[in-house]
C-alpha positions in Angstrom: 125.0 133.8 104.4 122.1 133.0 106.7 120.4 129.3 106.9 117.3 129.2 104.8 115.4 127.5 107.7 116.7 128.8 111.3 118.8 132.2 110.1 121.7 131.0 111.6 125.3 132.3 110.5 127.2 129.8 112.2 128.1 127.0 109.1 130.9 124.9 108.6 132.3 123.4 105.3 130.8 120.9 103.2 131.1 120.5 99.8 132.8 123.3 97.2 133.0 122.4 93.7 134.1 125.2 92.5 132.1 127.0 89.5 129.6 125.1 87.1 126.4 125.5 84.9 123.2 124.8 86.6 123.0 120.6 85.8 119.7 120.5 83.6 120.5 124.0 81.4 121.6 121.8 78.4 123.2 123.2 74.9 121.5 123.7 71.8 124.6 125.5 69.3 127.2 127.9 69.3 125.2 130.7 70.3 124.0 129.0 73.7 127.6 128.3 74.3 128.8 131.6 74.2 125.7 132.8 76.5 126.4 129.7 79.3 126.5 131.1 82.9 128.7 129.3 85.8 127.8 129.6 89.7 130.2 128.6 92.3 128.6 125.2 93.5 129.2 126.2 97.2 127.4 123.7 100.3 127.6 124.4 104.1 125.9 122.8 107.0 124.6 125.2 109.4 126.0 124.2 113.3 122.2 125.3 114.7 119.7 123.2 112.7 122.3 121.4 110.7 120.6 122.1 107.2 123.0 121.5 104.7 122.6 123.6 101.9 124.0 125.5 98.8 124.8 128.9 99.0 122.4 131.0 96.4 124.2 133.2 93.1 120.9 132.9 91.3 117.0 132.3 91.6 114.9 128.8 91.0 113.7 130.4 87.7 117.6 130.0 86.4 117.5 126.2 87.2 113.5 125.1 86.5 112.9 127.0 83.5 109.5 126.5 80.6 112.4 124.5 78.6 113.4 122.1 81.7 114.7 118.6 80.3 114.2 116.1 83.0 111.2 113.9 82.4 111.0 111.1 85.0 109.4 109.0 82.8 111.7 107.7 80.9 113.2 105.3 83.7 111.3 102.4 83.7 112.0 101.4 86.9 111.3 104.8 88.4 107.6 104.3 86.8 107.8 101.3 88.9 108.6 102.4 91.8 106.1 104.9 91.5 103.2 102.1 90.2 104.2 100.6 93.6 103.9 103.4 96.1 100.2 104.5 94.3 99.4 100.7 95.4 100.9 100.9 98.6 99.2 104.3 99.6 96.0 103.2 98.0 95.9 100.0 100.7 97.9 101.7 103.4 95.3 105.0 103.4 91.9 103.4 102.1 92.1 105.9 99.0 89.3 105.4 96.3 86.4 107.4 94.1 85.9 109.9 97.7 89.7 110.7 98.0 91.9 113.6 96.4 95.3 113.1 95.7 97.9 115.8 94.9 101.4 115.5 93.7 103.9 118.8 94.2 106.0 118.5 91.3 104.4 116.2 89.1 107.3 116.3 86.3 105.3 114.8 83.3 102.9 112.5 84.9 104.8 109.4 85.9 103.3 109.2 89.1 99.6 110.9 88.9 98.9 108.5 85.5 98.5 105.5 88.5 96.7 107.6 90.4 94.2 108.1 87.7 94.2 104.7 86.2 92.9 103.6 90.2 90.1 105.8 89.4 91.4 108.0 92.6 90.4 112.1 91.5 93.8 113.5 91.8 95.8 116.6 90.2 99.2 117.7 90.5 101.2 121.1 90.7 104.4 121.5 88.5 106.0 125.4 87.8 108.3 123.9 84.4 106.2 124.3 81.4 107.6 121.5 79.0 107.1 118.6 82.0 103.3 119.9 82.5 102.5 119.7 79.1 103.5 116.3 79.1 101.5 115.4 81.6 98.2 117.2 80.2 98.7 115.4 77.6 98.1 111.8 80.1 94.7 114.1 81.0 96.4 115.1 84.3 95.0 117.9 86.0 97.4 120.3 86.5 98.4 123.5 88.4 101.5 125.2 86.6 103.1 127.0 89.3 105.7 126.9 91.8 104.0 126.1 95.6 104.3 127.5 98.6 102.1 129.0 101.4 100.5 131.0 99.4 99.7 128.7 96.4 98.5 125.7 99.0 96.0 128.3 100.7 94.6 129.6 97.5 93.9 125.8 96.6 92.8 124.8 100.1 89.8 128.0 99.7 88.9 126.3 96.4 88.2 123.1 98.1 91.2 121.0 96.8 92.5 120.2 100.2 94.1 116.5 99.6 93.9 113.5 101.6 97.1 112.7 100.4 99.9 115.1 98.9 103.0 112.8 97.5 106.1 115.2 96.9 109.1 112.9 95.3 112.5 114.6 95.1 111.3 118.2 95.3 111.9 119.0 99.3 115.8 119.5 98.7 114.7 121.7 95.6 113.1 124.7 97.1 114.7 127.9 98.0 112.3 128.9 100.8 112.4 125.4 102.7 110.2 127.1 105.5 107.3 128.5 102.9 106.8 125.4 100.9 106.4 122.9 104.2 104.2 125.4 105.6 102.3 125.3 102.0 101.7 121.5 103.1 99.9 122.2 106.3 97.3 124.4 104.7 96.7 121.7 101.8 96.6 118.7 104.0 92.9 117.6 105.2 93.0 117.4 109.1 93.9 114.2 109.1 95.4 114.1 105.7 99.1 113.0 104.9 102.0 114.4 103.1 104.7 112.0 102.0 108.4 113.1 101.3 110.8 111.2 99.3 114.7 112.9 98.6 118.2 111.6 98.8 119.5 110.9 102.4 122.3 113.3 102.9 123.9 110.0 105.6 123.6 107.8 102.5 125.3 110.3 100.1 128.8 111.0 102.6 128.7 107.2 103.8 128.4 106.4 99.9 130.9 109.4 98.4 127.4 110.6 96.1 129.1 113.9 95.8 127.6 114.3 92.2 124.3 114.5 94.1 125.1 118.2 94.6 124.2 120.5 92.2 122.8 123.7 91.9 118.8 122.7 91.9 119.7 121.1 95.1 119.3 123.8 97.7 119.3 121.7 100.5 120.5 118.0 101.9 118.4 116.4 104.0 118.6 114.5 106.9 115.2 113.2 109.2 117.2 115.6 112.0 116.8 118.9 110.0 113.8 117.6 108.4 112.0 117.7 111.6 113.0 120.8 112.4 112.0 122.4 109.1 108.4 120.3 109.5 107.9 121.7 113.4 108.3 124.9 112.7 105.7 124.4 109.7 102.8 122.6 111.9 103.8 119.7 110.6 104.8 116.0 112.3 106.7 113.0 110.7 104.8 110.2 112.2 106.8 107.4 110.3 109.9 107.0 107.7 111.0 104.6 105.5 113.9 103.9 103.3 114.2 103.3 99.8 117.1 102.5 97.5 116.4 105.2 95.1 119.3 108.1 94.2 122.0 105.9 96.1 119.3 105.8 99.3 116.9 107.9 100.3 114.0 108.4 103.0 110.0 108.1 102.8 109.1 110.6 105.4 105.3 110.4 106.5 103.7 113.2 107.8 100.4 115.1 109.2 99.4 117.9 110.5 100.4 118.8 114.2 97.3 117.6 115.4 96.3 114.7 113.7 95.8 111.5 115.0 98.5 109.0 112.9 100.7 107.4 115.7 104.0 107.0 115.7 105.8 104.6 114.1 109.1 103.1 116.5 110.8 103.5 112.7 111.4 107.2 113.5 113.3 106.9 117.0 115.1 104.1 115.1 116.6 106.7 112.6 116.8 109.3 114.8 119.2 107.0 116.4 121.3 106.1 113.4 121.6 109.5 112.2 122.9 110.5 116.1 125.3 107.4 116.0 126.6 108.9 112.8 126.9 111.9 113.9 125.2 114.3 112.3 124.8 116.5 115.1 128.4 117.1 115.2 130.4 119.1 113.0 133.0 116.2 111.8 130.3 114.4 110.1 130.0 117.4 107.6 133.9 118.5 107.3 135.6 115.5 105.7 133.4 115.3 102.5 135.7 117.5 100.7 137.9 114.8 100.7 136.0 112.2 99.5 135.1 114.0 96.2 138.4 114.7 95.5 139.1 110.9 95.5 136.3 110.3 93.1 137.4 113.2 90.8 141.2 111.5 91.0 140.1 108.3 90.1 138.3 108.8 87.6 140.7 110.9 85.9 143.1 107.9 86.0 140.5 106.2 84.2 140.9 108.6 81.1 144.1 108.7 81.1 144.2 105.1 81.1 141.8 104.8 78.1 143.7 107.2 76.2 146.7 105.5 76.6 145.2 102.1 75.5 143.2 103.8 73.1 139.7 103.0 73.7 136.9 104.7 72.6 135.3 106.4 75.7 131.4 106.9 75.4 128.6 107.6 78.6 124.7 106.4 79.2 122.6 109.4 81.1 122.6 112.7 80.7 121.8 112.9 84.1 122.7 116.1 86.6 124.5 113.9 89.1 127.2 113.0 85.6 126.8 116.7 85.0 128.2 117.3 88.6 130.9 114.8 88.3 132.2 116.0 84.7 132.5 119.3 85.4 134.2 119.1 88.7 136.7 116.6 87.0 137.1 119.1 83.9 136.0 116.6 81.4 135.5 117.2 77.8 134.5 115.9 74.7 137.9 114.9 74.2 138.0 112.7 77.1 134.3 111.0 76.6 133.2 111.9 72.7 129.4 111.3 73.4 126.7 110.5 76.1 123.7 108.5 75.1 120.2 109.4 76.3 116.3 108.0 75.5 114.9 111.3 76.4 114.4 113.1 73.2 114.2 116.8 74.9 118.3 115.8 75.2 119.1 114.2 72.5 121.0 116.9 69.9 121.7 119.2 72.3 125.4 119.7 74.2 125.7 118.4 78.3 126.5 122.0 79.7 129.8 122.9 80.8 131.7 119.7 79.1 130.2 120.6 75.8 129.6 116.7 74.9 127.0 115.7 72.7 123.8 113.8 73.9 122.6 111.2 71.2 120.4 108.6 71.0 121.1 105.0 71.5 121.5 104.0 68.0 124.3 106.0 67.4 125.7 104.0 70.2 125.5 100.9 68.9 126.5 101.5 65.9 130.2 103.5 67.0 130.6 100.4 69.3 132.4 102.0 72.2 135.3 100.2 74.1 134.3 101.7 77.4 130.4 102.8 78.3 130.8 105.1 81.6 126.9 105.3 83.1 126.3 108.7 84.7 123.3 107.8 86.4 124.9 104.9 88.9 121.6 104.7 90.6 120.1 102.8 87.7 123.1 101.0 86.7 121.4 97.7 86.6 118.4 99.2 84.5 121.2 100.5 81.9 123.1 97.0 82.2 120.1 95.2 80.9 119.2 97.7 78.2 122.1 97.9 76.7 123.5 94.0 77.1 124.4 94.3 73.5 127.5 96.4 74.4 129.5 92.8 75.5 128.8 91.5 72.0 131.7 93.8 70.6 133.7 93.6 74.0 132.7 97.0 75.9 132.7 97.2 79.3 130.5 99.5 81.7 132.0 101.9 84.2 130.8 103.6 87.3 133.0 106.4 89.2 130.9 106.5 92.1 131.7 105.4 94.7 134.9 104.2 93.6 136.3 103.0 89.8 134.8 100.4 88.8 134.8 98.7 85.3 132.0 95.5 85.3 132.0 92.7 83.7 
């Protein structure tokens, strides 16, 4: 194994979850069953750039295929959060009717739809068939292919060089870390900027998020490696914010190499907590192991306490990160009999590797549930409010992450 950004061999140990499906592959019958593949779910950090990342069994086309299933649109407050950065960008950058705004991996629209409603020309670039089609049908522009250096300079030769290019969650979900940052320094205008939101990998070992690893994750990121990665690319983070999204992540800004954005003080400031973490230093990365073997425990309790009492087990989200969590802890439809889900791409179909069924929230209701375990514990208070109804019967909502908890 070599690191996907420096070619270093020297790694230490991370995270090994032994074998599972790829999280979004999801179940349609019998037949799908039978053809499911497992990968060993394998994460070092390598001890020269300190990248964290997975070790590859298969290629990106196994995990983002025409059929993908994630559409962020269907989390309201994610549509938020996304209303709010379009504002913030808008008054932060001067962006109006002169600008051009691009969006690597668009999904199905969620964020480009504020773009366009702002009257700000903008298109996006998104390689999974079923999430572009859903955002052609908004009337977003869009370019249905995986990027990288070679993509961004065929676009910047057709004059779509961007002013801004917003890339949500995507960095940590690119094989070739060093090709698709160098694909942002060829898109960029000269004084253009490139913003970078994705879970921050100090947040998800101080927090136990170990069900934020799965195999579409190919790296996870820290502003230290990040900067690395970006240098070598041409590019410079000139500021970075945090966000509570996905447990906590970072807003990296950045430009090309010679662009005139200052500094912000914010980026000393969390170079400085990361090294006061230490995450330059191998023993931040070795005790993880640990930590999702606690989880795992605990929530096995859990079942084994519900079975004993009796309760009827359900889950909210048919999210990757409860994917990652079910299949480390070997749970099966006989431990949690459904999981409930507003995205209809899920819905009748079979979470892969536990084999449990994904319905709608009707069916919920009406099988009343003793115990609701939400997946997604990033949006737990989103899925609180929707689904209030669940204390008129006496069920209780559960999180494992990142310890057992039962709410009230």
């Amino acid at each position: 194994m070599s690191c996907r950004h420096c070619g270093g061999t020297h790694f230490v140990p991370f995270l090994d979850l032994g074998h599972a499906p790829p999280s979004n592959s999801y179940l349609s019958g019998p037949a799908a069953i039978a053809a499911e593949k497992t990968y060993p779910l394998v994460i070092r950090t390598c001890t020269g750039c300190w990248l964290t990342q997975t070790e590859d069994f298969a290629d990106r086309e196994e995990f983002f295929s025409a059929d993908y299933a994630y559409f962020s649109s269907f989390s309201t407050s994610w549509l938020e959060h996304a209303r709010a950065y379009v504002e913030a960008m808008r008054a932060r950058f001067g962006l109006g009717a002169h600008s051009l705004v691009c969006e690597v991996a668009a999904n199905d629209g969620y964020l480009l739809r504020h773009v366009k409603a702002a009257g700000i020309p903008c298109y996006g670039i998104e390689p999974t068939a079923s999430t572009a089609r859903a955002a052609r049908a908004l009337g977003i522009d869009i370019v249905e292919a995986f990027f990288g250096a070679q993509l961004a300079g065929r676009l910047s030769g057709d004059g779509r060089q961007a002013d801004l290019i917003a890339a949500n969650n995507v960095l940590a979900h690119v094989p070739d870390i060093n090709d698709f940052a160098r694909g942002f320094a060829l898109l960029l205008k000269p004084e253009g900027v490139a913003t970078f939101e994705f879970p921050h990998l100090l947040e998800m070992v101080q927090g136990s998020q170990f069900d934020t690893a799965y195999h579409e994750h190919y790296s996870y990121l820290s502003l230290l490696a990040v900067e690395a990665v970006f240098r070598s690319a041409g590019l410079r983070v000139f500021d970075v914010e945090t966000t509570p999204w996905h447990g906590g992540s970072l807003r990296l800004f950045a430009c090309r190499d010679g662009a005139s954005h200052a500094q912000s003080p914010a980026v000393a400031a969390m170079r400085t907590r990361e090294s006061e973490a230490g995450m330059d230093q191998p023993g931040f990365y070795t005790g993880f192991q640990a930590e999702a073997g606690r989880v795992r425990d605990e929530f096995l309790a859990f079942l084994a306490d519900a079975r004993a009492a009796g309760w009827r087990v359900a889950a909210y989200g048919a999210a990757a990160k409860g994917n990652t969590l079910l299949n480390f802890a070997g749970v099966t439809a006989e431990d949690i009999a459904f999981v409930v889900d507003r995205n209809p791409a899920k819905q009748g179909r079979l979470l892969p590797g536990s084999h449990i069924p994904v319905v709608d929230e009707a069916y919920l209701i009406a099988r009343k549930p003793d115990r609701v375990v939400i997946l997604p514990w990033n949006i737990e208070t989103e899925i609180r409010s929707q689904l209030s109804c669940i204390a008129d019967w006496g069920g209780k909502f559960v999180t494992a992450v990142p310890k057992l908890t039962v709410h009230p």
